[in-house]
C-alpha positions as CSV (number, residue, x, y, z in Angstrom):
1,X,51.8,-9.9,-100.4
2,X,49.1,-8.4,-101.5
3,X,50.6,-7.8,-105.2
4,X,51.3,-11.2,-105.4
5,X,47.8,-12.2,-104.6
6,X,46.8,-9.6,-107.1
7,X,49.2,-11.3,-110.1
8,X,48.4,-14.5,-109.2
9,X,44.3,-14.3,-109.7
10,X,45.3,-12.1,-113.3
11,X,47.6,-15.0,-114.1
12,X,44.5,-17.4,-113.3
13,X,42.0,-15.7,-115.2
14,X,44.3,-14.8,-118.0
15,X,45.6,-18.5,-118.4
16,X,41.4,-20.4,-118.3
17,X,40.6,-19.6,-121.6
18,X,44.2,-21.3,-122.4
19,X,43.3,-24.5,-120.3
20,X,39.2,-24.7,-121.7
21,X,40.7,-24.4,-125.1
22,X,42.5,-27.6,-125.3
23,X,39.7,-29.5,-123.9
24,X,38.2,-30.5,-126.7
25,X,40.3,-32.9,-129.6
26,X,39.3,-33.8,-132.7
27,X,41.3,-36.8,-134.4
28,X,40.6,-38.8,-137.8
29,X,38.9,-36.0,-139.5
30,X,38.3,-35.9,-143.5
31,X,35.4,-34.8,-146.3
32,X,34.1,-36.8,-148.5
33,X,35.1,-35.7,-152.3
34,X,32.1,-34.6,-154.6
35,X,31.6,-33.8,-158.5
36,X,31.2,-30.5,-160.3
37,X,27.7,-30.4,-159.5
38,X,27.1,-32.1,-156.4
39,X,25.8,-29.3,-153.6
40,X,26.3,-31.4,-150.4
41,X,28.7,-34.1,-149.0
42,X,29.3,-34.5,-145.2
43,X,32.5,-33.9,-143.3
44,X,33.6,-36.9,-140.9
45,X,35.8,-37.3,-137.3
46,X,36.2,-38.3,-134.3
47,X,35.8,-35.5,-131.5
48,X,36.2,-36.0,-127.4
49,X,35.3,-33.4,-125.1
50,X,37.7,-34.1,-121.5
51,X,35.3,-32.5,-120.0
52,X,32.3,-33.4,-121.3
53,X,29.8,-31.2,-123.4
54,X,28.2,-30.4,-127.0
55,X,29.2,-29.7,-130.7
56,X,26.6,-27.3,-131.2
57,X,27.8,-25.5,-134.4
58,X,29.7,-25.9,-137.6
59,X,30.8,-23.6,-140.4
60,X,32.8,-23.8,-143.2
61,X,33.9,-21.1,-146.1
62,X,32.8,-24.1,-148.7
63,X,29.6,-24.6,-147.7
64,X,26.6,-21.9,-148.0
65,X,25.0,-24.6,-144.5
66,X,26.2,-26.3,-142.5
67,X,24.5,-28.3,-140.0
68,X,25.0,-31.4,-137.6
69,X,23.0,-34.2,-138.8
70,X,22.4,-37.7,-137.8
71,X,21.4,-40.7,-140.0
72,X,19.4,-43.2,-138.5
73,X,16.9,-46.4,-139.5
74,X,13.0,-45.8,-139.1
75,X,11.8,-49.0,-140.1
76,X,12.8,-50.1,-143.0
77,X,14.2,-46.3,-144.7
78,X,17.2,-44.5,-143.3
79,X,16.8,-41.0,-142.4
80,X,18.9,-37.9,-142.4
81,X,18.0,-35.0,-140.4
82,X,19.3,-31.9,-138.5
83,X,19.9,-32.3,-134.8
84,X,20.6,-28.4,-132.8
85,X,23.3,-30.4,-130.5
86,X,25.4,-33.4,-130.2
87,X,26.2,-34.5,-127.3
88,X,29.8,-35.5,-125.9
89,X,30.1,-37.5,-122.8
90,X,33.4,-36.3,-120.9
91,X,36.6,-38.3,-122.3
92,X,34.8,-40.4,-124.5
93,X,35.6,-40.3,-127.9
94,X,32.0,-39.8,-130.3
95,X,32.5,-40.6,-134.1
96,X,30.9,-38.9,-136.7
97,X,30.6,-41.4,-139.3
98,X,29.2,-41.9,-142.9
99,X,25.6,-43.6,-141.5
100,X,25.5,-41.7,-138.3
101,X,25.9,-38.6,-137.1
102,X,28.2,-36.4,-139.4
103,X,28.5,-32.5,-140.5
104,X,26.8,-32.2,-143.7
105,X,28.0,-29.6,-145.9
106,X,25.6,-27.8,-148.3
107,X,25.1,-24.9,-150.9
108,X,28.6,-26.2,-151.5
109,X,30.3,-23.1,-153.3
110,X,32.8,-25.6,-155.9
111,X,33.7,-28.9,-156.2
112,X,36.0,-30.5,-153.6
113,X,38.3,-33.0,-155.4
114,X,40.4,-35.4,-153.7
115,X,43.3,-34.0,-151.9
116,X,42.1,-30.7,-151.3
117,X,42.0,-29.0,-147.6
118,X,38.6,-28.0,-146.1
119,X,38.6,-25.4,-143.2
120,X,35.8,-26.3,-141.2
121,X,34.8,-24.8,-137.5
122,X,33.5,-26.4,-134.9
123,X,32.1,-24.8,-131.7
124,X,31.6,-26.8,-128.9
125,X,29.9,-25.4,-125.3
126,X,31.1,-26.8,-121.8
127,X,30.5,-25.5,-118.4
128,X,28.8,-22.6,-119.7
129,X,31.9,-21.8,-122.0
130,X,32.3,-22.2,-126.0
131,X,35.6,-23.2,-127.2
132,X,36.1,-22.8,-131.2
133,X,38.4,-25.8,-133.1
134,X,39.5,-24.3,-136.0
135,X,40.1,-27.6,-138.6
136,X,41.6,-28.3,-142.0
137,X,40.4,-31.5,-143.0
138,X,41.7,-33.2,-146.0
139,X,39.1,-34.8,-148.9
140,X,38.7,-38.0,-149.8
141,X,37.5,-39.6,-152.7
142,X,33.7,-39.4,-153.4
143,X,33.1,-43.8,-152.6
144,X,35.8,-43.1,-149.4
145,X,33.7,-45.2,-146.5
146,X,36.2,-44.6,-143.4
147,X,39.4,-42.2,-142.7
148,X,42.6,-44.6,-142.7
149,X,43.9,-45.7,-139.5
150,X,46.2,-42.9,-137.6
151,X,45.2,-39.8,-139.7
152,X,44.3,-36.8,-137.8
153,X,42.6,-33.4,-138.5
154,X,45.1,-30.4,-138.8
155,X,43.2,-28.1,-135.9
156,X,44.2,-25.0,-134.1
157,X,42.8,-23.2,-131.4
């Protein structure tokens, strides 16, 4: 009985990092295209945490930065800045949109034309744990506003 107890709790603490990993989805995901010598564009999706949490990281092999920003009106001037977190309310979906929060992409290392793949990586921290969503999200052309309906981000654990 005792062995059975035993495999049970390695079983258990074997198979958590297996359930916190699929806590997080990310749907809806795409970068906006750029020209030869554009060094910045922003990266765009719609990511819900079931359990509730933060996106507190990005990276990408494309990029030289990458940071989690947040466009907002002050006034009259709309503003762009770098936030250290964003925060995701459990199983509610938050969109990062073109005129909101977003990952901006910079010290871009080449162009990204239309129909190209970005790998991007997201970590995102919950109950004191990080999970890591590894992403390929395609490019859309440089005046693309929205994804289309339906699309999804290629991701992997």
């Amino acid at each position: 009985m005792r062995s059975l107890l035993t495999t049970a709790c390695l079983l258990t603490a074997l198979l958590a990092p297996l359930a916190a990993s699929a806590q997080t989805t990310v749907k809806d995901g795409w970068v906006r295209g750029t020209v030869a010598q554009q060094k910045a564009t922003g990266a765009f999706l719609q990511i819900t945490s079931a359990q509730g949490g933060r996106l507190v990281s990005a990276a990408s092999p494309v990029a030289g930065v990458v940071e989690i920003h947040e466009m907002k009106m002050e006034g009259n001037v709309m503003r762009m800045a770098a936030v250290p977190f964003l925060e995701l309310p459990a199983g509610k979906a938050v969109e990062l949109k073109p005129g909101g929060f977003h990952i901006m992409l910079m010290a871009l290392k080449q162009a990204l034309p239309a129909g190209q793949d970005v790998p991007l990586t997201l970590v995102v921290e919950s109950g004191g744990r990080q999970e890591t969503l590894q992403l390929s999200l395609p490019v859309r052309p440089l005046g693309a506003a929205a994804a289309p309906a339906g699309g999804n981000a290629h991701h992997g654990h």
